[in-house]
C-alpha positions in Angstrom: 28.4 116.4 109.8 30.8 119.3 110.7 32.3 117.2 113.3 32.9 113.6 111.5 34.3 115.9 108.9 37.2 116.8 111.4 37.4 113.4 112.4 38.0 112.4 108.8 40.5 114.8 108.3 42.4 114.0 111.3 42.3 110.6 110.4 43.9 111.4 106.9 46.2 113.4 108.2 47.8 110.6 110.9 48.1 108.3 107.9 49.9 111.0 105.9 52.2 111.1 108.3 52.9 107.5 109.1 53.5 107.0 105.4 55.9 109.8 105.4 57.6 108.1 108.3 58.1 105.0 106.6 59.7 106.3 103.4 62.1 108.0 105.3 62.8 104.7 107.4 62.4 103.0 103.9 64.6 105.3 102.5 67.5 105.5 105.4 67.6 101.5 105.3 68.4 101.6 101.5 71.1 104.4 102.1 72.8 101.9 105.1 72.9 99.2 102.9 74.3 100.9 99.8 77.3 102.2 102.6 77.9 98.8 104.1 76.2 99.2 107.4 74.6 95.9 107.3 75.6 92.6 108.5 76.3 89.8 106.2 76.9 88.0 109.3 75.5 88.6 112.5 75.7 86.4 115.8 74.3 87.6 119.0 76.3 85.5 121.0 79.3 83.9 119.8 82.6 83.1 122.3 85.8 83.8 120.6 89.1 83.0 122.7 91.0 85.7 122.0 87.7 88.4 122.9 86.2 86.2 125.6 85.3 89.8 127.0 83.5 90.8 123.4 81.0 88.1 123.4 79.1 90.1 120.4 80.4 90.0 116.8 79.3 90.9 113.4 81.4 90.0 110.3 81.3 91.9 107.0 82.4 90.2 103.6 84.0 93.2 101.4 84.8 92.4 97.4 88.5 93.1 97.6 89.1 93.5 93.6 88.6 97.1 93.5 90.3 97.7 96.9 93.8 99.4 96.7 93.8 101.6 99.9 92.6 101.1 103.5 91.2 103.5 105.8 90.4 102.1 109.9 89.0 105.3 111.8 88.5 103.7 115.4 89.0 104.6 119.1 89.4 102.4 121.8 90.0 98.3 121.5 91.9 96.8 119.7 92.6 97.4 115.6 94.0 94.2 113.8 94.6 93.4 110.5 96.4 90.0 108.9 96.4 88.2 106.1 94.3 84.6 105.3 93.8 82.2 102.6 90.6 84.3 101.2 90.0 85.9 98.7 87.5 89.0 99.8 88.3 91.5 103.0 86.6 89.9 105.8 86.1 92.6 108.7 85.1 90.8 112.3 84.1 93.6 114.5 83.4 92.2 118.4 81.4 94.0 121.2 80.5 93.6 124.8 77.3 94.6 123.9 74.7 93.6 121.3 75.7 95.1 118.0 72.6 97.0 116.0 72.5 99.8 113.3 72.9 102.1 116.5 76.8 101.0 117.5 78.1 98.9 115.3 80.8 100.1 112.6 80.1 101.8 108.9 81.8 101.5 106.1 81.9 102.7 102.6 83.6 101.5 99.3 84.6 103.7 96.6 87.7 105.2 94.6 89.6 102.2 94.8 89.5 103.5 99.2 88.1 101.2 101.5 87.0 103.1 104.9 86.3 101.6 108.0 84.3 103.7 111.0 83.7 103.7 114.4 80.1 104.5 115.0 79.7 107.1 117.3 76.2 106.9 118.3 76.5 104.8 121.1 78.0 107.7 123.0 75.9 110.6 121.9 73.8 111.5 125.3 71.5 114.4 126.0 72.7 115.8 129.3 75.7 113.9 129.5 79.1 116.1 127.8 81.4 113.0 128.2 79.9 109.5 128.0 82.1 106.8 128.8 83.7 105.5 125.7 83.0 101.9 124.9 85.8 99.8 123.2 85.5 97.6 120.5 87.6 95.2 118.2 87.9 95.2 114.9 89.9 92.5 112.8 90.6 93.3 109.3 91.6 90.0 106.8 93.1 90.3 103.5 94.4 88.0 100.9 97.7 86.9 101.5 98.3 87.5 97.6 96.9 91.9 98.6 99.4 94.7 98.3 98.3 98.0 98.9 99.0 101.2 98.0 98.0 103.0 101.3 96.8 101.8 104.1 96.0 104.0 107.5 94.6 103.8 111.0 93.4 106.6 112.7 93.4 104.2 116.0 92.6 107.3 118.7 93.4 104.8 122.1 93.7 101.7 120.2 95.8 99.4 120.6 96.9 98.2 116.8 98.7 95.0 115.4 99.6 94.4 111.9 101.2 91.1 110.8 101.8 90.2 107.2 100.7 93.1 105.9 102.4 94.6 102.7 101.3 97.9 101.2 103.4 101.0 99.4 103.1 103.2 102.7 101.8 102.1 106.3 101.2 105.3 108.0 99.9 104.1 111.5 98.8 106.9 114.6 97.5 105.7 118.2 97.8 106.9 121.7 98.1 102.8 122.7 100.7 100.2 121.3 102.1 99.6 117.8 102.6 95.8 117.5 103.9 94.9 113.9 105.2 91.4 112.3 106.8 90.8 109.5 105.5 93.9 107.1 106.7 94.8 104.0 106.7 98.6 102.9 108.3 101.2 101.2 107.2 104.4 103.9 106.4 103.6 107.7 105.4 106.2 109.8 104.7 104.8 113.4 103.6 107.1 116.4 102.3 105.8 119.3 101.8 108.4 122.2 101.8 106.3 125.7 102.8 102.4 125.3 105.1 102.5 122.3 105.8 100.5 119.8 107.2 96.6 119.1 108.2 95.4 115.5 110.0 92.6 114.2 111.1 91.5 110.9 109.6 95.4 109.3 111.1 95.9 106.1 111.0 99.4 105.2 113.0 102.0 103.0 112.0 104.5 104.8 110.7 104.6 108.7 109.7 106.8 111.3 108.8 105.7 114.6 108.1 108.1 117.9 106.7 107.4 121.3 106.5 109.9 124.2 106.8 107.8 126.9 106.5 104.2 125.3 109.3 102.4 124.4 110.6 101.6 120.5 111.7 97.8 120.1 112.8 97.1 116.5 114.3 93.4 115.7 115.0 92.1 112.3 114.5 95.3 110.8 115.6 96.2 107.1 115.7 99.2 104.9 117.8 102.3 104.3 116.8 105.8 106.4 114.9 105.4 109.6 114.3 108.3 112.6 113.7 106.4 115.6 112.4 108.8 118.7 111.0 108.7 122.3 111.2 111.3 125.2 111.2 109.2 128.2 110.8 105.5 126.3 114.1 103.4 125.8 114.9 102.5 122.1 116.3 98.8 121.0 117.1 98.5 117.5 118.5 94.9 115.6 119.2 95.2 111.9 120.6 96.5 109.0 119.3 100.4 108.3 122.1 101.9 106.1 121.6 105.3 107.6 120.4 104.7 111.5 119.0 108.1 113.3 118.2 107.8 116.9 117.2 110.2 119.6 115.6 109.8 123.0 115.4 113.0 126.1 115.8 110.5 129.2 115.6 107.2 127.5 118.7 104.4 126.7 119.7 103.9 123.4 121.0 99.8 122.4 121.3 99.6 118.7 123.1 96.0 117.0 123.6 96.8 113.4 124.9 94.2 111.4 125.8 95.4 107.9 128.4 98.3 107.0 125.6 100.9 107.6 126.8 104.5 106.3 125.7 106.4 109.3 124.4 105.5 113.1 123.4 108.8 115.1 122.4 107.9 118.7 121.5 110.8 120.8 120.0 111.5 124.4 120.3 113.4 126.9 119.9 111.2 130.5 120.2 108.0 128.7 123.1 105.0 128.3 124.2 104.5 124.4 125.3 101.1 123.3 125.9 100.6 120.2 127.7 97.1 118.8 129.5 97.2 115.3 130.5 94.3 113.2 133.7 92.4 114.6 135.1 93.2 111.0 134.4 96.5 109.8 136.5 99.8 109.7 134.5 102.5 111.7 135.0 106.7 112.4 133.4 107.3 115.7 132.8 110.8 117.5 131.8 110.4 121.1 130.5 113.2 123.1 130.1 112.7 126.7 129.7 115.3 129.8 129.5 113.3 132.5 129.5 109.7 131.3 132.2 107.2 130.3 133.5 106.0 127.5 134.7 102.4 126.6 134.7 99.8 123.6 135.8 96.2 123.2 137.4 96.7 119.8 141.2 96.1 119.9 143.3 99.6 119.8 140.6 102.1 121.2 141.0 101.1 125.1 138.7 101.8 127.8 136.9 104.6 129.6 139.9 105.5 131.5 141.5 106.6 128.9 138.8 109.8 128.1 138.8 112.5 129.7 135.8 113.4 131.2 133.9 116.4 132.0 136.0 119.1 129.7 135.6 122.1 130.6 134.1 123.4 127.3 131.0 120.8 128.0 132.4 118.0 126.4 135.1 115.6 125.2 135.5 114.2 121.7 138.0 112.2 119.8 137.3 110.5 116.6 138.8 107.4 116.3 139.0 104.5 114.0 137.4 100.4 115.2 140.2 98.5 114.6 142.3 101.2 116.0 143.9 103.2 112.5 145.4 106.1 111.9 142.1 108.6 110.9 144.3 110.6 108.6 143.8 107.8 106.0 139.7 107.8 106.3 137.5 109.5 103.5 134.3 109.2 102.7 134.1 105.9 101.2 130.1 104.2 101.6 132.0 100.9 103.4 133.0 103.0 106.2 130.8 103.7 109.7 130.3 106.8 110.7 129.6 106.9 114.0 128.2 109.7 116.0 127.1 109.0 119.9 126.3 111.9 122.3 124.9 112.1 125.6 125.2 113.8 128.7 125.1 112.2 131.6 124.6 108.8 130.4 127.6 106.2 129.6 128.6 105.3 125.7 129.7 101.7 125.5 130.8 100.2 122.3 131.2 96.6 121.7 132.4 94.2 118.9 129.8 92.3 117.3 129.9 89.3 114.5 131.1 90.1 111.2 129.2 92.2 109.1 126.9 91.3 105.9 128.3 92.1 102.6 125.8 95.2 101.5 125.2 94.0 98.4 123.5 91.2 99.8 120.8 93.1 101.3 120.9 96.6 99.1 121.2 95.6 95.2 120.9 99.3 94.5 122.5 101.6 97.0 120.7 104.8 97.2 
């Protein structure tokens, strides 16, 4: 009797035990659902063109009317976000492996804050301190109607792409590639460690955008302050910034303003400036130069031969005016460049552009 009684009680005890087992499964599938780590969507095997090497996906359908701010924490892939002709987020995540409440991404609604996160258990392994890190893509969709007020991506080695995206402030941090198409914001902050950054038609009052040793390309750009910086990457600027700040250590400056901007500062130390003004436009330039030349194709300033180079104080500067006037007439007026281009053993060229856009047509308000 002793005996089947111990058997009894062992037998009780295993199926306390599996029921406490499944409440806590029970229990951690209602938590994953209430956070968004489920998939409306899921399709083991589905081509897409453009991640013919991600043949896994799982899409997420997110109610976008409580939505002001995004949040993308990723790593490695690629980060994208667009706009479409919907009217929820949709959020496409693709894998080269099959996606599962293990690896796929988490995400969590709340505060008006949408947060999107790479899931990190994929590369959690006991006796191994560094797994390999896996890379995934994400694609984020938004009403084309959406403005937000923040948006950010964390995008550790990500290579990130924003196109028709407006929002108050775009604050945007990867060690991969920026890639940005016609955005609309009042703050950019761009930083992009290794392969730099790419924009064209960016709108921004405000923008700063570094790379170490990637590049900066900015075409059709617009606003009013920007710092524009790389240590090794060149920088290419086209547009009409009212004050214009560049500044590379061994990279070449090119900067094509087209509108009487207030104040270009182009600055490196190895690098080639060349900076072209509008054809029609009064400008005070200071050139600094220790063992570079100097020349311009406006009318009245001359050529490089005309400098003198290597002074023996470090450097030669002479502040002259574009169209070749007497500088004791200049003042401070807004219509007026100032020009400030420094290197040191790089050239400074200065060419004649088109004629310049009235201000008021871009800047209603000057600030």
């Amino acid at each position: 009797m002793l005996k089947k009684f111990r058997i009894s009680a062992n037998f009780i005890f295993e199926v306390i035990v599996w029921l406490l087992v499944a409440i806590i499964c029970l229990s951690a599938i209602s938590y994953i659902s209430a956070n968004g780590n489920g998939f409306e969507v899921f399709t083991k095997r589905s081509i897409d063109n453009a991640n013919m090497d991600m043949p896994y996906k799982a899409v997420y359908d997110i109610d976008s009317e409580k939505v002001y701010n995004i949040t993308v924490n990723w790593k490695s892939g690629i980060v994208e976000l667009k706009t479409y002709s919907g009217e929820n987020i949709r959020v496409t995540e693709y894998s080269s492996e099959e996606l599962n409440i293990d690896n796929a991404l988490s995400y969590s609604t709340g505060s008006s804050k949408l947060t999107l996160n790479w899931n990190d258990t994929q590369n959690i392994y006991l006796g191994n301190l560094m797994p390999e890190l896996k890379k995934k893509n994400i694609t984020i969709e938004i009403p084309s109607d959406f403005i937000l007020y923040d948006l950010k991506v964390n995008a550790g080695e990500s290579y990130v792409s924003l196109t028709s995206i407006t929002a108050d402030t775009i604050n945007v941090r990867t060690s991969s590639k920026i890639e940005i198409v016609n955005c609309l914001t009042d703050e950019a902050k761009l930083t992009a460690t290794n392969n730099g950054i790419t924009a064209n038609g960016l709108s921004s009052n405000s923008l700063k955008a570094s790379s170490k040793t990637g590049s900066v390309s900015l075409e059709n750009t617009i606003g009013y302050t920007s710092d524009i910086s790389t240590i090794s990457g060149d920088i290419v600027f086209t547009g009409s910034y009212r004050n214009l700040d560049c500044s590379s250590i061994s990279g070449n400056i090119t900067a094509d303003t087209n509108i009487r901007t207030r104040t270009v500062d182009a600055h490196t130390v190895t690098g080639k400036l060349q900076v072209t003004l509008p054809s029609d436009d009064d400008a005070i330039i200071l050139c600094k130069t220790m063992n570079g030349g100097i020349g311009s194709s406006f009318t009245g300033v001359g050529n490089a031969k005309e400098y003198s180079i290597g002074d023996p104080v470090g450097a030669y500067s002479s502040e002259l005016m574009a169209d070749g006037k007497n500088t004791d007439s200049i003042d401070n007026d807004k219509n007026f460049y100032k020009v400030s281009l420094s290197t040191t053993d790089g050239d400074i060229i200065i060419n004649s552009g088109s004629q310049a856009q009235q201000p008021k047509e871009l800047f209603p308000e000057d600030k």
